[in-house]
C-alpha positions as a printed Julia matrix, in Angstrom:
96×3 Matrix{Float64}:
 59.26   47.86  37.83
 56.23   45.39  37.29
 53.62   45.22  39.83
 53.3    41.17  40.5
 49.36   41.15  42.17
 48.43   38.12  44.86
 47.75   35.02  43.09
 47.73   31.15  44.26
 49.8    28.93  42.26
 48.63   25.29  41.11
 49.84   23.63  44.02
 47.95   26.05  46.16
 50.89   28.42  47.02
 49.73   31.65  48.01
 51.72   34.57  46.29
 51.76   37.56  48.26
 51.8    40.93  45.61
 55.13   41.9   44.84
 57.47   44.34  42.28
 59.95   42.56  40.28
 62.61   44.17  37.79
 62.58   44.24  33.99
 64.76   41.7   32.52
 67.86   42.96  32.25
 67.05   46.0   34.43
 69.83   45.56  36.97
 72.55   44.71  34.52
 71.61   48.38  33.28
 71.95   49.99  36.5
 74.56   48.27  37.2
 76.48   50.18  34.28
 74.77   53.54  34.7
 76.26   53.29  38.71
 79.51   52.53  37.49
 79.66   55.69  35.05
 78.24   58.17  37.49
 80.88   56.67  40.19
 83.35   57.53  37.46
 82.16   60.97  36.63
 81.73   61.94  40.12
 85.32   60.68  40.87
 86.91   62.13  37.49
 84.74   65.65  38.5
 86.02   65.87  42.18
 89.97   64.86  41.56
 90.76   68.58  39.48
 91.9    69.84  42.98
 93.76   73.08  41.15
 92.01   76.59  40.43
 90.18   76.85  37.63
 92.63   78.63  35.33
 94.94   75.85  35.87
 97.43   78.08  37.79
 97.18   76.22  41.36
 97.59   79.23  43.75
 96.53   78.49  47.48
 95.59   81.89  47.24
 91.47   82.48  49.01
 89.17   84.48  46.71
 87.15   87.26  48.47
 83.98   86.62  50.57
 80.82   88.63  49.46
 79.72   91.83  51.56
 76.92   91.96  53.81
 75.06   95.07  51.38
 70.99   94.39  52.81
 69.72   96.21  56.01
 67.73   94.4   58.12
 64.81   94.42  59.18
 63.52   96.08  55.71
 61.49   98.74  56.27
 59.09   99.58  53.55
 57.14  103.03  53.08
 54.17  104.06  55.64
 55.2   100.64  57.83
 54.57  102.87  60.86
 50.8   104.28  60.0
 48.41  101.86  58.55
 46.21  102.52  55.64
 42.92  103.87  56.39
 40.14  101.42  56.33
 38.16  101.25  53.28
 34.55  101.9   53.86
 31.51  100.86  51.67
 29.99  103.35  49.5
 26.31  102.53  50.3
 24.71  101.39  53.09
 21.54  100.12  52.1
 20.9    96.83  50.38
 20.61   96.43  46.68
 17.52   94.79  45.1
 17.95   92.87  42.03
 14.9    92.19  40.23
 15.14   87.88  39.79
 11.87   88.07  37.55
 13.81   86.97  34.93
């Protein structure tokens, strides 16, 4: 779409900003809607099994096989905390 910015006209007309199509932008949307309509009503009217043989018969719903809650390894005692390994402060010599 083209961005159309505020302008005045010659007879004084104030044009508020605006988006206007491409020409012949809706005539192509126009056909690219009417082939998706057709694909999406060609796709959805198979209504038979897919190896063509039409049974009414109802394929098998998955098993619950997860546990929940999950439970992972130590989940009852914490880690230990770490601790630092000195406890004095470091000088760095900034001379440099």
């Amino acid at each position: 779409m083209v961005q159309v910015g505020e302008y005045e006209r010659a007879n004084g007309t104030k044009v508020r900003a605006h988006s206007r199509w491409h020409p012949g932008a809706r005539r192509e949307q126009t056909i690219f809607a009417v082939i998706a309509l057709a694909v999406v009503g060609f796709g959805s009217s198979g209504g038979g099994s897919a190896d063509g043989a039409g049974t009414s018969e109802q394929l098998p719903r998955p098993q619950q096989t997860g546990v929940n809650p999950v439970h992972f390894p130590g989940w009852d005692k914490p880690a230990p905390r770490p601790t630092p390994t000195v406890s004095y402060p470091i000088r760095w010599d900034r001379s440099q």
